[in-house]
C-alpha positions as a Markdown table, in Angstrom:
| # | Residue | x | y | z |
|---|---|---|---|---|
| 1 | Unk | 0.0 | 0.0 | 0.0 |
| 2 | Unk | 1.2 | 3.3 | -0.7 |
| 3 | Unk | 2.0 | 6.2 | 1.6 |
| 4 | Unk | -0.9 | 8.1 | -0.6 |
| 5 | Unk | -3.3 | 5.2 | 0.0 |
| 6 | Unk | -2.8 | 5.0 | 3.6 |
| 7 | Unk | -3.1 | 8.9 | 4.2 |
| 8 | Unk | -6.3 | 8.4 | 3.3 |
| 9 | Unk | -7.6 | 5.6 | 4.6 |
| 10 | Unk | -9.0 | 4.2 | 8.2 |
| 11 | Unk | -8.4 | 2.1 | 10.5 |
| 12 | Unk | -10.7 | -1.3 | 11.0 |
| 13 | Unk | -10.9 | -1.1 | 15.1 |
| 14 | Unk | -15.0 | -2.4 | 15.2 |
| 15 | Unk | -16.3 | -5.3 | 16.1 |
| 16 | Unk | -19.7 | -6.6 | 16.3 |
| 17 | Unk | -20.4 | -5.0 | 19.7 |
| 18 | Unk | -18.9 | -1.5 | 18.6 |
| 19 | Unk | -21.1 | -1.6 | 15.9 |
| 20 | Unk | -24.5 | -2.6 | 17.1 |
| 21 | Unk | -23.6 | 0.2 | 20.0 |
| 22 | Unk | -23.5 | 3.0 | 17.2 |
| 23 | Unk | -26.2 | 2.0 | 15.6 |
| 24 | Unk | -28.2 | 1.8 | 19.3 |
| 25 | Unk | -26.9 | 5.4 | 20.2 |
| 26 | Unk | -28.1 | 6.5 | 16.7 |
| 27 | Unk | -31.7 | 4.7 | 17.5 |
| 28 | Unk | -32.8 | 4.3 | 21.0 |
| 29 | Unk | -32.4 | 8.6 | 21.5 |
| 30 | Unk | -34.6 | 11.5 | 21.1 |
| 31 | Unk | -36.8 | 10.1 | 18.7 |
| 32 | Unk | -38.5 | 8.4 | 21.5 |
| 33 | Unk | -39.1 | 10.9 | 23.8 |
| 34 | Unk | -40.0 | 13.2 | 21.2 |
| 35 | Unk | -41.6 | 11.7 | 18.2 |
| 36 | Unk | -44.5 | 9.5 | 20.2 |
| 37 | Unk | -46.2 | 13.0 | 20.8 |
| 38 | Unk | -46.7 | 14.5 | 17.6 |
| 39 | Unk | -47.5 | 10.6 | 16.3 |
| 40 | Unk | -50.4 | 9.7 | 18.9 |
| 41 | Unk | -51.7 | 13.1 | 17.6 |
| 42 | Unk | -51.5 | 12.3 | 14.1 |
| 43 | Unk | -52.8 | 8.7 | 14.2 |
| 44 | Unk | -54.9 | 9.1 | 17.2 |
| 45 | Unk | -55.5 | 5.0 | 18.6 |
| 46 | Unk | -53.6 | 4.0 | 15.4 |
| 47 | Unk | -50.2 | 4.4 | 16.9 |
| 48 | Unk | -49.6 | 0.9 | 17.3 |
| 49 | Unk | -49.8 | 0.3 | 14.1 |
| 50 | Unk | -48.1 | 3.3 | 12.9 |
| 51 | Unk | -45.2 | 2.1 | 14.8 |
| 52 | Unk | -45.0 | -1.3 | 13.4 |
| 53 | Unk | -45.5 | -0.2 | 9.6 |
| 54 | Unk | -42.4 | 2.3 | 10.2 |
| 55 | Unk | -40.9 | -0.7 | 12.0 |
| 56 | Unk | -41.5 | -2.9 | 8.6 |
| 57 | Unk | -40.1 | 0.0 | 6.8 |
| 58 | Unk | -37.2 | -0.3 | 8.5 |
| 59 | Unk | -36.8 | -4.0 | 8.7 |
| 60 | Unk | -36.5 | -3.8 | 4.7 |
| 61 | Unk | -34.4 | -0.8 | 4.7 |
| 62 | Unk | -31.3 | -3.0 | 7.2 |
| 63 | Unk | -32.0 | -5.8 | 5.4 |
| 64 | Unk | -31.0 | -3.9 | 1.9 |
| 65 | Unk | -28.7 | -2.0 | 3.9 |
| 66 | Unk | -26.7 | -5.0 | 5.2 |
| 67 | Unk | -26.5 | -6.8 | 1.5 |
| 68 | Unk | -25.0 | -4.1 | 0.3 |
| 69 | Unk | -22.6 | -3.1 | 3.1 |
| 70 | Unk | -20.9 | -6.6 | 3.3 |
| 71 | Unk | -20.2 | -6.3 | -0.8 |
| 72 | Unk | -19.0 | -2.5 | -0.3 |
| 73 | Unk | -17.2 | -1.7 | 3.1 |
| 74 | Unk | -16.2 | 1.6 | 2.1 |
| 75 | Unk | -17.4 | 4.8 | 4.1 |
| 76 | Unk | -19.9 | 6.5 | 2.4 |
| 77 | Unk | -23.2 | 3.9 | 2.9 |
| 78 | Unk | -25.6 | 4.1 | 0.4 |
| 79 | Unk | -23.7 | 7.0 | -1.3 |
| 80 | Unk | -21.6 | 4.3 | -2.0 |
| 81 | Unk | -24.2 | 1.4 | -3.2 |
| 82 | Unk | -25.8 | 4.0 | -5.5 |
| 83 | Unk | -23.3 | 5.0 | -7.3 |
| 84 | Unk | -21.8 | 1.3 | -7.9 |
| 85 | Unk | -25.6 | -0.3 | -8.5 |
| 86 | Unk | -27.6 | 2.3 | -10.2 |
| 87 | Unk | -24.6 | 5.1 | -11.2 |
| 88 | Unk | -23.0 | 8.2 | -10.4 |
| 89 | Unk | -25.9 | 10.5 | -10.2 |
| 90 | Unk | -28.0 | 8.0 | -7.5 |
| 91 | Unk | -25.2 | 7.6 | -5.5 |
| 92 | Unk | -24.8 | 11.8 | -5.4 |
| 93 | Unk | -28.6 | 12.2 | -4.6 |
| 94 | Unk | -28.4 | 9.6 | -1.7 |
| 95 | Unk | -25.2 | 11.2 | -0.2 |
| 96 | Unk | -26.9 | 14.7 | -0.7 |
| 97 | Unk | -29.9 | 13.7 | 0.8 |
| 98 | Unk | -28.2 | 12.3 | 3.6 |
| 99 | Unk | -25.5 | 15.1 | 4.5 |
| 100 | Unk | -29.0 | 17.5 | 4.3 |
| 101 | Unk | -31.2 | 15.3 | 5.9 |
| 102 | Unk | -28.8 | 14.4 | 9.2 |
| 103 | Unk | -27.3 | 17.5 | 9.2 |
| 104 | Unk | -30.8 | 18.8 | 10.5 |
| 105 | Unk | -31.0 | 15.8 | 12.4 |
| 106 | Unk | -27.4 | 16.3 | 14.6 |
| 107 | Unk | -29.5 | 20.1 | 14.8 |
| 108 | Unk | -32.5 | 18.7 | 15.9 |
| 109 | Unk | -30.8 | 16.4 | 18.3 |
| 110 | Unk | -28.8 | 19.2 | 19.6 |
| 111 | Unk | -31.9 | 21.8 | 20.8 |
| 112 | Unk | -33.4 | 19.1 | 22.0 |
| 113 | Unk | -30.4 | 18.5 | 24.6 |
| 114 | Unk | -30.6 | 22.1 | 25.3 |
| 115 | Unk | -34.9 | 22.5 | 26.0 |
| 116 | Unk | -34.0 | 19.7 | 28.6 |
| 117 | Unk | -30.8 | 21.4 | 30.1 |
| 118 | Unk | -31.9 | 24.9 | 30.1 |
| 119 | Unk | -35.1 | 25.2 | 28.3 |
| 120 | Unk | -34.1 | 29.4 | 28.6 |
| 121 | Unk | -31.0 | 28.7 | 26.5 |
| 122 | Unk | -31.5 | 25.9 | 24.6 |
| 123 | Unk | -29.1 | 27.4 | 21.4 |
| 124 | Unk | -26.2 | 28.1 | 23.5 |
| 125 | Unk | -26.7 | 24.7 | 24.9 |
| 126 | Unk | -27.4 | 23.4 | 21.8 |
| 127 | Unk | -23.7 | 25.0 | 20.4 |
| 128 | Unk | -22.0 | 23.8 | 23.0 |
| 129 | Unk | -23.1 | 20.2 | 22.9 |
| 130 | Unk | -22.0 | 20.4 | 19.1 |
| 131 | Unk | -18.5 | 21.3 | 19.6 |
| 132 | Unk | -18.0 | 19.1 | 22.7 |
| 133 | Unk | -18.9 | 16.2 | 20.5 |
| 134 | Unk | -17.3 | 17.0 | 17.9 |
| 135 | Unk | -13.9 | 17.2 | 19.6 |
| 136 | Unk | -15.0 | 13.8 | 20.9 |
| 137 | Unk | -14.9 | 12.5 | 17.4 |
| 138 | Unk | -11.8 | 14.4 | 16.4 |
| 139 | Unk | -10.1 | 12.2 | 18.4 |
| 140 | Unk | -10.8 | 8.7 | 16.9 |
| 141 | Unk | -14.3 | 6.4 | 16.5 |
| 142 | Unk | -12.6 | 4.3 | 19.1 |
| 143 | Unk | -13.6 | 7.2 | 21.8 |
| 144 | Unk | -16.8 | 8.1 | 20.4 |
| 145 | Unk | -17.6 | 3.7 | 20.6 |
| 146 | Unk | -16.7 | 4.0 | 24.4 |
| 147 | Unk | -18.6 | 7.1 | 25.1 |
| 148 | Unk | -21.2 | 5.5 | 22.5 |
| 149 | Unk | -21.6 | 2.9 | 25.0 |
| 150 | Unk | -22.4 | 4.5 | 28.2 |
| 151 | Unk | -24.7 | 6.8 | 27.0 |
| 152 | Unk | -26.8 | 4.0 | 25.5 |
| 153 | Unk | -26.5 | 1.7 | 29.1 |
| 154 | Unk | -28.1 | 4.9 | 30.6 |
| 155 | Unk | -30.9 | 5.5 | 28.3 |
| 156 | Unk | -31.6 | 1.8 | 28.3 |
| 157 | Unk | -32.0 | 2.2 | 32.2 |
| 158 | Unk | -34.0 | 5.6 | 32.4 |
| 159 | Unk | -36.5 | 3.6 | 29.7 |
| 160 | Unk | -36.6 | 0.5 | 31.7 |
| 161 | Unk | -37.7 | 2.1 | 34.6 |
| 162 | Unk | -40.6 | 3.8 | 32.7 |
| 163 | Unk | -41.9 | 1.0 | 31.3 |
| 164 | Unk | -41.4 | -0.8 | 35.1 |
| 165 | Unk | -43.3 | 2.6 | 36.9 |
| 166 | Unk | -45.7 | 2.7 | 34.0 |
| 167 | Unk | -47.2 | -1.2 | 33.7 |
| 168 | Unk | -46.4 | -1.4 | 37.2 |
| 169 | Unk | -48.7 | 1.3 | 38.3 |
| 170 | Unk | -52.5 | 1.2 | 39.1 |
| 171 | Unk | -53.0 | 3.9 | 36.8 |
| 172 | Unk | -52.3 | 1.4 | 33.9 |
| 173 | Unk | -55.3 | 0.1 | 31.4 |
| 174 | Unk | -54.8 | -2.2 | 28.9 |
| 175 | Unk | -58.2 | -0.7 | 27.5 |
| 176 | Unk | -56.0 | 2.1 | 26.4 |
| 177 | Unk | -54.1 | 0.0 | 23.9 |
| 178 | Unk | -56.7 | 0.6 | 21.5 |
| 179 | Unk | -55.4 | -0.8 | 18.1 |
| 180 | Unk | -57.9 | 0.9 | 15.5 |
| 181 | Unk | -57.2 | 3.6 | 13.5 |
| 182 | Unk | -58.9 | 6.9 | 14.5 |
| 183 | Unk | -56.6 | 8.9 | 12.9 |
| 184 | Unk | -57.8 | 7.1 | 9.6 |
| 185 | Unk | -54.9 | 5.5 | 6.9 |
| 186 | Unk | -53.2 | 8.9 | 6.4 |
| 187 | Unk | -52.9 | 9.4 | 10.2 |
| 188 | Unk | -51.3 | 6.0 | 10.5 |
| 189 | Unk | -49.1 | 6.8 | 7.6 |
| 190 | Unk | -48.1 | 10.1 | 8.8 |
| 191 | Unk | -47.2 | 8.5 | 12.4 |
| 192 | Unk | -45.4 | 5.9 | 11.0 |
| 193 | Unk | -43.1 | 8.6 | 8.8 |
| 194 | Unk | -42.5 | 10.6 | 12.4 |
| 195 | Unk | -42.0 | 7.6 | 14.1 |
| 196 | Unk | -39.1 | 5.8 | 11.7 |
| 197 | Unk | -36.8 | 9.2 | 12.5 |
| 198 | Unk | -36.5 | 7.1 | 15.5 |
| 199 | Unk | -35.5 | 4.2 | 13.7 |
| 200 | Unk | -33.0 | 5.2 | 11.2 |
| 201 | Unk | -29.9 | 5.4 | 13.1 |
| 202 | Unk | -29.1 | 2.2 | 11.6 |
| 203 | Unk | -27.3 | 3.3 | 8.7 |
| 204 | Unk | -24.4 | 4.8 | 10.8 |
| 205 | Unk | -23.3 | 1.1 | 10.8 |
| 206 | Unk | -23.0 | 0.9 | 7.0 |
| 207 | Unk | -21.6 | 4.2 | 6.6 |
| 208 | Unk | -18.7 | 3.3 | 9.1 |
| 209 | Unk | -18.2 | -0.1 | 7.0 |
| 210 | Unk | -14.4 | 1.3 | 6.3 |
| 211 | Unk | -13.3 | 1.0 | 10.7 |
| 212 | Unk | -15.3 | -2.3 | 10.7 |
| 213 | Unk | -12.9 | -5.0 | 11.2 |
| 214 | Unk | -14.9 | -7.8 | 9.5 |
| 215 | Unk | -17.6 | -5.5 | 7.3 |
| 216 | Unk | -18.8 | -8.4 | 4.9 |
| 217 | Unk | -19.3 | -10.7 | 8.4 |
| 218 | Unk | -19.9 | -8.0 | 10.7 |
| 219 | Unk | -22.2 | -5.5 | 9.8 |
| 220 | Unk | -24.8 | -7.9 | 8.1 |
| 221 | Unk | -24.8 | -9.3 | 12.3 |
| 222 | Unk | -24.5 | -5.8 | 13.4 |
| 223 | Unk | -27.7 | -3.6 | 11.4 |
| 224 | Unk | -30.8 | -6.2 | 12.6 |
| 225 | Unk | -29.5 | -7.1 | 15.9 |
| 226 | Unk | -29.2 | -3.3 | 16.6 |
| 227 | Unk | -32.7 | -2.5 | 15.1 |
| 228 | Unk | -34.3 | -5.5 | 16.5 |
| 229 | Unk | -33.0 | -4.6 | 20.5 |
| 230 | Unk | -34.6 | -1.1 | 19.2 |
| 231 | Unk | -38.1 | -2.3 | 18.0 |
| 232 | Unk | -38.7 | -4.3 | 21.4 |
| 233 | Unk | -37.6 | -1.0 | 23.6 |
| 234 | Unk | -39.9 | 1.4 | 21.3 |
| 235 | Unk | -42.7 | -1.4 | 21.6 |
| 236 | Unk | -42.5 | -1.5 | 24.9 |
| 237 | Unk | -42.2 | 2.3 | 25.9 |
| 238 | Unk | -45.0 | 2.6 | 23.7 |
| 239 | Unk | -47.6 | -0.2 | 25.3 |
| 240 | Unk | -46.6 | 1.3 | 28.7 |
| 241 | Unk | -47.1 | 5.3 | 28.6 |
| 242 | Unk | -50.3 | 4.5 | 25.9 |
| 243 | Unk | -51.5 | 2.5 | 28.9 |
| 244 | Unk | -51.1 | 5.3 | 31.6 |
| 245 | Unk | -51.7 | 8.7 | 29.1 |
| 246 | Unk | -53.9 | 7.0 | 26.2 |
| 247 | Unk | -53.8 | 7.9 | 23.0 |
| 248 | Unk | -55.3 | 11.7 | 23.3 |
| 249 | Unk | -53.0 | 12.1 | 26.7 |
| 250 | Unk | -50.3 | 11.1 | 24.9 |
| 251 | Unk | -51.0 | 13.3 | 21.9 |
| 252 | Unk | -51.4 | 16.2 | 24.3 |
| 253 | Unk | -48.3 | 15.7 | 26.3 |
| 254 | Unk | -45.4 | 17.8 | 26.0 |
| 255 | Unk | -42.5 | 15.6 | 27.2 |
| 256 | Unk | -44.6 | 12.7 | 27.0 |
| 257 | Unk | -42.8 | 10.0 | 29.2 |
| 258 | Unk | -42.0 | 12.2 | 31.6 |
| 259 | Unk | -46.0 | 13.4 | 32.1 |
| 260 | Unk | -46.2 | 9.5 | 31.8 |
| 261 | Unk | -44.2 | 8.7 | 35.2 |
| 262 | Unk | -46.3 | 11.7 | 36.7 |
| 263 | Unk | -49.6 | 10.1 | 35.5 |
| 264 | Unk | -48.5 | 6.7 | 37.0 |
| 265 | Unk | -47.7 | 8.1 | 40.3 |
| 266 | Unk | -44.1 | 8.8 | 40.6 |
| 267 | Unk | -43.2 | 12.2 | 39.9 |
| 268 | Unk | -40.5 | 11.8 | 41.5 |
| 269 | Unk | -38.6 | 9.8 | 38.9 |
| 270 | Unk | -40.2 | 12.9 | 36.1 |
| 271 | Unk | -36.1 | 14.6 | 36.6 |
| 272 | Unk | -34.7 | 11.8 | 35.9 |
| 273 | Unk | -36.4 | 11.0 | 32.7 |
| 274 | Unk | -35.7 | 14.6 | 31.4 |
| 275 | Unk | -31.8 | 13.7 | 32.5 |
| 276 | Unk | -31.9 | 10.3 | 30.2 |
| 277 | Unk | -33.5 | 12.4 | 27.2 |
| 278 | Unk | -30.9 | 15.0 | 27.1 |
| 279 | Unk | -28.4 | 12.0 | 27.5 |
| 280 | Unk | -30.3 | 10.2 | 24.9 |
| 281 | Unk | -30.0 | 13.2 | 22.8 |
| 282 | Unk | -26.3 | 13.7 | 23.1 |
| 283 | Unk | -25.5 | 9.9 | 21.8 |
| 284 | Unk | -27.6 | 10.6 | 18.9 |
| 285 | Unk | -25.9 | 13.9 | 18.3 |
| 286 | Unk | -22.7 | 12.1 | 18.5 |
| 287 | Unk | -23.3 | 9.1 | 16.6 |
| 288 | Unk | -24.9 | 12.0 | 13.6 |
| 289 | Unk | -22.1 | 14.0 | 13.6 |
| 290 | Unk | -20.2 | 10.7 | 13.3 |
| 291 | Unk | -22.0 | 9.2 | 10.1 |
| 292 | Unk | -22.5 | 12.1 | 8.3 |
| 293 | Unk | -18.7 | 12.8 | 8.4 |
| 294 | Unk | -18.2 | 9.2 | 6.7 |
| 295 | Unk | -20.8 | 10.3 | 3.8 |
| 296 | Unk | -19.1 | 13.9 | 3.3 |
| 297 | Unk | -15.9 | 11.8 | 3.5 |
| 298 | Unk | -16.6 | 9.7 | 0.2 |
| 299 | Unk | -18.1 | 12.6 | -1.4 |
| 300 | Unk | -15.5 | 14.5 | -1.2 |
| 301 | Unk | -12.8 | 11.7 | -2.1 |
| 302 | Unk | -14.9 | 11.7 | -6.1 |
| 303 | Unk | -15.0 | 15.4 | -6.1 |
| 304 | Unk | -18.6 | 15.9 | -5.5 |
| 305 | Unk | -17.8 | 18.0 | -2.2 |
| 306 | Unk | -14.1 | 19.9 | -1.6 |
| 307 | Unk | -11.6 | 17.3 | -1.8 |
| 308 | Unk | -9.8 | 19.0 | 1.0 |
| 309 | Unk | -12.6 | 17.0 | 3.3 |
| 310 | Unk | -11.6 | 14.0 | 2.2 |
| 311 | Unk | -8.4 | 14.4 | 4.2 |
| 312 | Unk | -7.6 | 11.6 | 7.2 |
| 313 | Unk | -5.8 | 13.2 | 10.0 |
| 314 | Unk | -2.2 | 11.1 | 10.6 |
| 315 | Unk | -2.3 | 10.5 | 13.6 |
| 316 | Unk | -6.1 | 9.6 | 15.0 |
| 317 | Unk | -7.3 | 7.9 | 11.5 |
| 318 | Unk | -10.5 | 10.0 | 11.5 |
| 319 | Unk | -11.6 | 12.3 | 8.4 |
| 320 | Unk | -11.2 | 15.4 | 10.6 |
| 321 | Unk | -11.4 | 18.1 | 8.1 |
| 322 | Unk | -15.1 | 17.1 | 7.1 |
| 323 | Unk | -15.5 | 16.5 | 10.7 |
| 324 | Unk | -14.6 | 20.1 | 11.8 |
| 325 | Unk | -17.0 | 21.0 | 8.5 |
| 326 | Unk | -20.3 | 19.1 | 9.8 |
| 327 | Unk | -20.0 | 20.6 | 12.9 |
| 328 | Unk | -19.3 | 23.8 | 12.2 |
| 329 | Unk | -22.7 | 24.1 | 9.7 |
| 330 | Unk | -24.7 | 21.6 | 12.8 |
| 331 | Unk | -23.2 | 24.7 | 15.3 |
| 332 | Unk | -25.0 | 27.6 | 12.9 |
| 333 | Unk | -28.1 | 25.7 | 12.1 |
| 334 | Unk | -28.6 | 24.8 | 16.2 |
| 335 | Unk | -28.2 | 28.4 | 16.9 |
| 336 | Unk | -30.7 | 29.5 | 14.6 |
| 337 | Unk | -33.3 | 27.1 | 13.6 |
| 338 | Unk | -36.2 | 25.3 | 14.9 |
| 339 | Unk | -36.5 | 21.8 | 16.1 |
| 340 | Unk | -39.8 | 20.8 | 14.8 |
| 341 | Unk | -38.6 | 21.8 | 11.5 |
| 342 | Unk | -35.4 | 20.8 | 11.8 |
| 343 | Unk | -37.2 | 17.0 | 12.7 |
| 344 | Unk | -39.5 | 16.7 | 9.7 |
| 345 | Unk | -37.0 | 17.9 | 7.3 |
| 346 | Unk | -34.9 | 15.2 | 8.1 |
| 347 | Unk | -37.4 | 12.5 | 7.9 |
| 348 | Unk | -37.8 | 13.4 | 4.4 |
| 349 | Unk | -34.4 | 13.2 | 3.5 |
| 350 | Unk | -33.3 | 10.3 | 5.4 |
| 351 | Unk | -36.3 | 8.7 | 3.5 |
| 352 | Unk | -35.2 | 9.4 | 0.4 |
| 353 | Unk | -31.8 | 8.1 | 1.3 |
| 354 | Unk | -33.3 | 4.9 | 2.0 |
| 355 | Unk | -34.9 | 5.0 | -1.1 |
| 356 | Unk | -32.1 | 4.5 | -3.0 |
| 357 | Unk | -30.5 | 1.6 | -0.9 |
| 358 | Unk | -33.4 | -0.3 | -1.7 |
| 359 | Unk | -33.5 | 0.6 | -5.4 |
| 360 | Unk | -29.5 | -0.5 | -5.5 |
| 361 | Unk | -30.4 | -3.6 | -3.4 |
| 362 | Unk | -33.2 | -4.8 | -5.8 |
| 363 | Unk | -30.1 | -5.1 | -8.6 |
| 364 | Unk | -28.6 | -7.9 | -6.4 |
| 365 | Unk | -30.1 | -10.8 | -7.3 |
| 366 | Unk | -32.7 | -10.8 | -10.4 |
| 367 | Unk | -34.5 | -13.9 | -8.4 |
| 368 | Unk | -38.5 | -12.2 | -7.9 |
| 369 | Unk | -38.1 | -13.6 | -4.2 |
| 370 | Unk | -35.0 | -12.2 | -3.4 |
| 371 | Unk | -36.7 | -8.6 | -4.6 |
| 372 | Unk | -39.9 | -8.5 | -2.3 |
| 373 | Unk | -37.7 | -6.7 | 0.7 |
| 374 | Unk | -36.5 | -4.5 | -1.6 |
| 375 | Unk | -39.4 | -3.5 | -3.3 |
| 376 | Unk | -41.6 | -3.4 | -0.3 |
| 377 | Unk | -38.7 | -1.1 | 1.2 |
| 378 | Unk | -38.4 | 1.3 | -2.0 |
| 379 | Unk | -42.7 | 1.9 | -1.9 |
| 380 | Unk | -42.4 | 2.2 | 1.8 |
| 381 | Unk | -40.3 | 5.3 | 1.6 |
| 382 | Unk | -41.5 | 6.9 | -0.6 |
| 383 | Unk | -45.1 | 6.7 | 0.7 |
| 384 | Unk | -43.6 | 7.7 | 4.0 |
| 385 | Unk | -42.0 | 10.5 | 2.7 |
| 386 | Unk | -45.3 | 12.1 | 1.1 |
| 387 | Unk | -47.2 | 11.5 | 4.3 |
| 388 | Unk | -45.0 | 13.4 | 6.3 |
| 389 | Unk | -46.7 | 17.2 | 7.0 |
| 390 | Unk | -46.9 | 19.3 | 3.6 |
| 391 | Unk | -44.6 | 22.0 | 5.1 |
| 392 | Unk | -41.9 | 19.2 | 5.2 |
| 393 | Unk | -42.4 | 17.6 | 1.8 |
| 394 | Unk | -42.2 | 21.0 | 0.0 |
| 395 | Unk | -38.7 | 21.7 | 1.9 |
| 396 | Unk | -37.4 | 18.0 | 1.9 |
| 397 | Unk | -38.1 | 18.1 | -2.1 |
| 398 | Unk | -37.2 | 21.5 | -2.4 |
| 399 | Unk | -33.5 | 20.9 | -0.9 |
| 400 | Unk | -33.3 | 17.9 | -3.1 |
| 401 | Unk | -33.8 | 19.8 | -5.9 |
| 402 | Unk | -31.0 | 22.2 | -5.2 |
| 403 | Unk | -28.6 | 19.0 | -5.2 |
| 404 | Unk | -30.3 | 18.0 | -8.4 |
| 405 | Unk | -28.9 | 21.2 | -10.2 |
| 406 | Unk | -25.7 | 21.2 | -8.3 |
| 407 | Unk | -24.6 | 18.4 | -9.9 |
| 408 | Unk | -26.1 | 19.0 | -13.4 |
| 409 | Unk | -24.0 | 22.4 | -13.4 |
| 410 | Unk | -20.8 | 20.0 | -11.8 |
| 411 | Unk | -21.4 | 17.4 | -15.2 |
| 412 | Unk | -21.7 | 20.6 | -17.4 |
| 413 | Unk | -19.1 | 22.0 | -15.9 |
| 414 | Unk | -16.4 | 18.9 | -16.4 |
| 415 | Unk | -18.1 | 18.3 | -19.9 |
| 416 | Unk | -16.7 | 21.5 | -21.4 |
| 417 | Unk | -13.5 | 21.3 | -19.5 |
| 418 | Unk | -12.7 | 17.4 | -20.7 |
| 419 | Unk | -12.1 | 16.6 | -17.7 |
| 420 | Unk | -13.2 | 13.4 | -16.5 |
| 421 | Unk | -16.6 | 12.8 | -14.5 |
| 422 | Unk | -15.3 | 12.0 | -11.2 |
């Protein structure tokens, strides 16, 4: 290997435990303190089964996900599938329409640590929590596994003991766990698209396939053991504050598992819950910041980002240019923008991400059985993506056309130079 090679490359540290811990940190977080709110109030007694259609969803997307990792362990994810199954201009929309869509996301995750530090200065919070974790990257994915790691044994806890005060309590009714569908389909739908923010954290696992010791072994182990530990926690927060708050409770609640203890009789354990969702927060923020580094990373190594970002720093093997980059733009954005809309433009991204590592993944294997996940996958986004609020689709599709002309410009551009296209 050349000393060019290596300069640019990283270092396989990950094992299967490393990994499924990212991809935990990434999952079990904010979304599920914050997105069961807005989705009781949008399917109403359907949000049972708005969370397992986005759980579905997402059981298609890991499963195309981890085909494709284990025959491209590169950084970059689906970036990378696209552009080696369907060509260079689906590879560019998925990595734009991840950097976009998680960028909001590490912004969203961010102001949400600050409302439950010090809701009066959530933005400087918000900043500060970016650069702390930022710097914890900077200094190698080992670090950011081990810190990964704790803050995911402490969420775990603060949930378990809702779900213990909650089903435990004699406020509890399983008459609450009304599975119909008063919100009607689009309710369901629409719950379902707010509830899979929750879920995609799962693709920081692909997108890290370069550290990954073993990534054709590994991360095919890895993406459904980490979604399926996250499906059985959500299912189970779920069942337990729908059976204290109910559907309309829970739709009216403004920090929903925290009224939840309240409701059940033990107020005193409401602090402690804010404490594990601003923990909760900060290993999503940190796993974010993580991933979309790796995507800006293999954009920027075929020239459709600065190819200074595709620099590895020497010593601690990380891509710390594009690192300093992401957090610099998640800094501004948590300073200045709003979380709801920060939240349902990134679903709408992330979405269409997903999109196209199904699309690449039904390429694999021309077999009609071995395309059902696929397929299923593919219609499952998009119709998640289009029930998502209007506001949202407008600005999600919006964005994406903005990367749509950047790159038209970039081929135009090379085209009359003579240059070549990558």
């Amino acid at each position: 290997m050349t000393g060019s090679s290596s300069a640019s490359e990283l270092r396989r540290t990950l094992g299967v435990g490393d990994a499924v811990v990212i991809g935990l940190g990434s999952m079990v977080g904010a979304g599920i303190f914050a997105a069961l709110a807005p989705a009781a109030r949008a399917a109403g007694s359907g949000l049972l089964l708005g969370l397992a259609v986005a759980a579905v969803v997402a059981y298609c997307n890991a499963t195309s996900s981890a085909r494709l990792a284990a025959l491209y362990p590169a950084s970059g994810g689906t970036y990378v599938y696209g552009r080696e199954r369907l060509g260079e201009f689906w590879g560019y929309l998925a990595g734009w329409s991840f950097i976009v869509g998680k960028t909001a996301s590490c912004a969203a995750m961010a102001l949400t640590v600050g409302a439950y530090v010090w809701p009066g200065q959530a933005h400087a919070v918000a900043v500060a929590a970016v650069v702390a974790l930022t710097a914890v990257n900077y200094g190698g994915v080992q670090k950011s596994a081990w810190l990964t790691r704790a803050i995911v044994a402490v969420v775990l806890a603060v949930l378990t003991c809702v779900v213990v005060v909650c089903l435990g309590s004699g406020e509890s009714d399983a008459g609450r766990l009304d599975i119909g569908a008063s919100g009607g389909v689009g309710g369901v739908l629409q719950a379902a698209g707010l509830l899979f923010f929750a879920f995609a954290g799962y693709a920081r696992i692909a997108t890290l396939g370069e550290e990954v010791r073993d990534p054709a072994r590994i991360i095919p182990r890895a993406i459904p053991l980490a979604l399926g530990i996250a499906l059985v926690v959500y299912a189970c927060v779920a069942v337990a504050v729908l059976s204290v708050l109910g559907s309309a409770g829970l739709g009216d609640a403004s920090a929903p598992l925290a009224d939840a203890v309240r409701a059940a009789g033990v107020p005193g354990l409401a602090p402690v819950v804010r404490v594990g969702a601003a923990v909760a927060a900060l290993g999503s923020l940190l796993a974010l910041i993580l991933g979309v580094s790796r995507t800006t990373l293999a954009m920027a190594r075929d020239r459709h980002l600065p190819g200074a970002l595709a620099a590895v720093h020497p010593r601690f093997q990380v891509p710390h240019r594009a690192e300093l980059a992401v957090g610099a733009v998640v800094a501004v954005l948590a300073a200045t923008v709003d979380v709801r809309g920060a939240i349902g433009f990134s679903s709408f991204g992330v979405l269409a991400y997903y999109a196209v590592a199904n699309a690449s993944a039904w390429t694999l294997d021309p077999k009609p059985t071995a395309r059902v996940v696929p397929a299923l996958g593919l219609l499952g986004c998009v119709v998640l993506a289009f029930s998502l609020p209007g506001l949202s689709v407008v600005a999600g599709a919006g964005v994406l056309a903005v990367g749509v002309v950047a790159y038209g410009v970039r081929r135009w551009v090379v085209e009359r130079s003579g240059g070549p296209g990558r």
